[in-house]
C-alpha positions as CSV (number, residue, x, y, z in Angstrom):
1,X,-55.7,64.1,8.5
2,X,-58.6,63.5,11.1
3,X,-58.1,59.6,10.1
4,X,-54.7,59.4,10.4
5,X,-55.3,59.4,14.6
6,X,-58.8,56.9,14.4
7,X,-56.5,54.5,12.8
8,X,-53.5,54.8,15.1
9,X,-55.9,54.6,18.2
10,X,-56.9,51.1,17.8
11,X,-53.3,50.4,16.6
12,X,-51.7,51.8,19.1
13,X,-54.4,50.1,22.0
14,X,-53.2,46.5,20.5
15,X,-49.0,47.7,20.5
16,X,-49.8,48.8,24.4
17,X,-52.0,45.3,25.1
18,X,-48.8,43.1,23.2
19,X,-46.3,45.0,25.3
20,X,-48.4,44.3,28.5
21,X,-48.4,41.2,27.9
22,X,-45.0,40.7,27.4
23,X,-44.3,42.1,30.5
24,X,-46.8,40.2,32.7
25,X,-45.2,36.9,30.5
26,X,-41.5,37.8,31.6
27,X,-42.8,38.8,35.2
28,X,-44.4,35.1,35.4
29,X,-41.6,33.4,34.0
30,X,-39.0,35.3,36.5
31,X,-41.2,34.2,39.3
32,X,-41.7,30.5,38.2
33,X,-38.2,30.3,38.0
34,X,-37.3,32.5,40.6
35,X,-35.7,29.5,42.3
36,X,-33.1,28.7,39.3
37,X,-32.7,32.4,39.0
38,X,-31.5,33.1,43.0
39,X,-29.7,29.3,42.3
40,X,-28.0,30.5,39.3
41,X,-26.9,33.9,41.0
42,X,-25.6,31.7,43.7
43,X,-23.2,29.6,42.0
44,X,-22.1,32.5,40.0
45,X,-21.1,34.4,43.7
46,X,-19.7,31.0,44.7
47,X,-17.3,31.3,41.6
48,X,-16.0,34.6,42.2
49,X,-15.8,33.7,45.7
50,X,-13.4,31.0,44.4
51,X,-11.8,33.1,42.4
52,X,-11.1,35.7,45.2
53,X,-8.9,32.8,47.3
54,X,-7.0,31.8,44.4
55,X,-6.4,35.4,44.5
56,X,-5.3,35.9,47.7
57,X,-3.4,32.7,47.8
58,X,-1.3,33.8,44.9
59,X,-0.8,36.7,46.4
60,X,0.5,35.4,49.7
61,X,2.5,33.7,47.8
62,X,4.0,36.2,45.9
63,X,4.2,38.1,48.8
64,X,6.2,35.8,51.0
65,X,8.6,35.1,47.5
66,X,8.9,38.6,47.3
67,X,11.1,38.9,50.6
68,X,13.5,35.6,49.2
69,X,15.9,38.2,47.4
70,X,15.8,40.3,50.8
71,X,16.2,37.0,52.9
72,X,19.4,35.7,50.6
73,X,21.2,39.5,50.6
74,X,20.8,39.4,54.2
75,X,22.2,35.9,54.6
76,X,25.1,37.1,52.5
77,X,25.4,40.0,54.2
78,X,25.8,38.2,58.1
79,X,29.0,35.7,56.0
80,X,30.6,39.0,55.2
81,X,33.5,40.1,58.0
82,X,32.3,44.0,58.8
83,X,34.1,46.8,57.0
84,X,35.4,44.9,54.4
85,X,34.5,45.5,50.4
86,X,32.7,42.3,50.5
87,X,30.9,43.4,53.5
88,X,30.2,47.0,51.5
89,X,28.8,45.0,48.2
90,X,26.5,42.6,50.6
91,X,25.0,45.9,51.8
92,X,24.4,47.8,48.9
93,X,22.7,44.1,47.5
94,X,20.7,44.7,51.1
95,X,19.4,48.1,50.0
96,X,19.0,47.3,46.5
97,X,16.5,44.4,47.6
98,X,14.7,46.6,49.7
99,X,14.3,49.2,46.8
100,X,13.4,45.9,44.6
101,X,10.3,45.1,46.9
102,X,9.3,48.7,47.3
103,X,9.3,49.2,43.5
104,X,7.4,45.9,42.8
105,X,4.7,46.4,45.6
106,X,4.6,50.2,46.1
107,X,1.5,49.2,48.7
108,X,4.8,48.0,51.0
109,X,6.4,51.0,50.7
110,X,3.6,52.9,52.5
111,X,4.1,50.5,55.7
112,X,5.7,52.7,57.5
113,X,6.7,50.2,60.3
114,X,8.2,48.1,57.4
115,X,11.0,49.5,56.4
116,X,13.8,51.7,58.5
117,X,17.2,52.8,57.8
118,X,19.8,51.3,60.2
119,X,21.4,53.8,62.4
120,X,25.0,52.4,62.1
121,X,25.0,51.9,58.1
122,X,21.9,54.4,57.2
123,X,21.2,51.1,54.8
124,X,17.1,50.2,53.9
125,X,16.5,47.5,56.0
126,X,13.1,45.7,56.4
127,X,11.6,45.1,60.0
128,X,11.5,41.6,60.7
129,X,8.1,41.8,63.3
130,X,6.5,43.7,60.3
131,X,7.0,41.8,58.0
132,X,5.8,38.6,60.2
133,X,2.9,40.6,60.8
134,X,2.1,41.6,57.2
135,X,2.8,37.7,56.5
136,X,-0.2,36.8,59.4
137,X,-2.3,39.5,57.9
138,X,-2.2,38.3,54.3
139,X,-2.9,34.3,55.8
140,X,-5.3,35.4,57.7
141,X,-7.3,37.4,54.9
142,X,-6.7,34.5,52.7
143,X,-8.1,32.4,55.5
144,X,-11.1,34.5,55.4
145,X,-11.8,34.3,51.9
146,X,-11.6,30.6,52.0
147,X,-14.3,31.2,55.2
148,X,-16.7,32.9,52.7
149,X,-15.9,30.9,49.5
150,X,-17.2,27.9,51.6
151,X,-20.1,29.9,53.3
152,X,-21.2,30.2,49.5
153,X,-20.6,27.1,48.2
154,X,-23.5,26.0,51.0
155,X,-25.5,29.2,49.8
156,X,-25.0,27.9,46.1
157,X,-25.9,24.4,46.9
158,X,-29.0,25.3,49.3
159,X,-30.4,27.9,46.3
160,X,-29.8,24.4,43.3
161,X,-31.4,21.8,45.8
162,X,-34.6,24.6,46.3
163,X,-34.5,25.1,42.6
164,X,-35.0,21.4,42.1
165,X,-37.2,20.7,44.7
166,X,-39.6,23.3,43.1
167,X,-39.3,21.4,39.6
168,X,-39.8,18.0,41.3
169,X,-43.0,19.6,43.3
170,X,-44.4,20.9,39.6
171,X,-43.8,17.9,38.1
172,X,-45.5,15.7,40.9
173,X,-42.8,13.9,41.6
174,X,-41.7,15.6,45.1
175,X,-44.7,15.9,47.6
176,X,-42.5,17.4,50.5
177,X,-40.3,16.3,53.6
178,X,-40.8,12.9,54.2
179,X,-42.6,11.6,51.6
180,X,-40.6,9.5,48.8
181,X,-40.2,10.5,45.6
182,X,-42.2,9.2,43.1
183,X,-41.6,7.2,39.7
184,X,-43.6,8.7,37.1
């Protein structure tokens, strides 16, 4: 049993040197190629960046498109002579849409300077300077996205030209500002 441990000793000495290795190998390689690395990470944050104002967009979009149904009950609703059934059926169609965009974007229905009942019909209505202002709110983040998608788009680009100019300076063929590149 004594030289069961001798024979591990050396055994184990050459497993710890291979693993050192390994690790001193990977740290090398991650800091030779730190530059495509942090270039690589770059684009990557540039594309979800992207992604993000497509996002946003849509959901302007959908936002605005949301209110459409509200827009054409109201519309209806202002045709219809007051008291009358018709009148009765536009206002219910008013309420009904305002349940509609409550129920499909329950984020709205905590607004509370969105939506109010009208004191004369007690009907859902929505609040037209809300809703212009929830309108600016989602351009304007939407506009800010597209600010930082664009911000890294230059961060991507800035991190790939760095990553290359580090391959051309290892390979001789970049020898800094000014000076050309050469052929071979």
């Amino acid at each position: 049993m004594a030289a069961i441990p001798l024979t591990l000793g050396p055994l184990l000495l050459v497993i710890a040197g291979i693993a050192a290795a390994v690790a001193v190998g990977v740290a090398i390689w991650k800091n030779y190629n730190k530059e495509a690395i942090e270039a690589e990470k770059a684009a990557k944050a540039a594309d979800e960046l992207a992604q993000s104002v497509e996002e946003t967009r849509a959901r302007v979009e959908s936002l605005k498109s949301a209110f459409e149904g509200y827009d054409s009950a109201i519309e209806t609703l202002n045709k219809c002579t007051k008291g009358t059934q018709e009148w009765k059926d536009a206002l219910a169609d008013v309420e009904n849409e305002v349940l509609n965009l409550m129920t499909q974007y329950p984020e709205l229905a905590k607004n509370a300077d969105l939506f109010y009942r009208d004191a004369e019909t007690g009907t859902l209505m929505v609040n037209e300077e809300a809703r212009e202002k929830l309108i600016a709110d989602a351009e304007k983040a939407a506009a800010t996205a597209q600010a930082a998608s664009l911000v890294g788009n230059a961060v991507a680009s800035k991190e790939k030209v760095d990553a290359e100019k580090v391959d051309l300076q290892r390979s001789g063929g970049y020898t800094g500002i000014g000076e050309s590149y050469s052929d071979g």
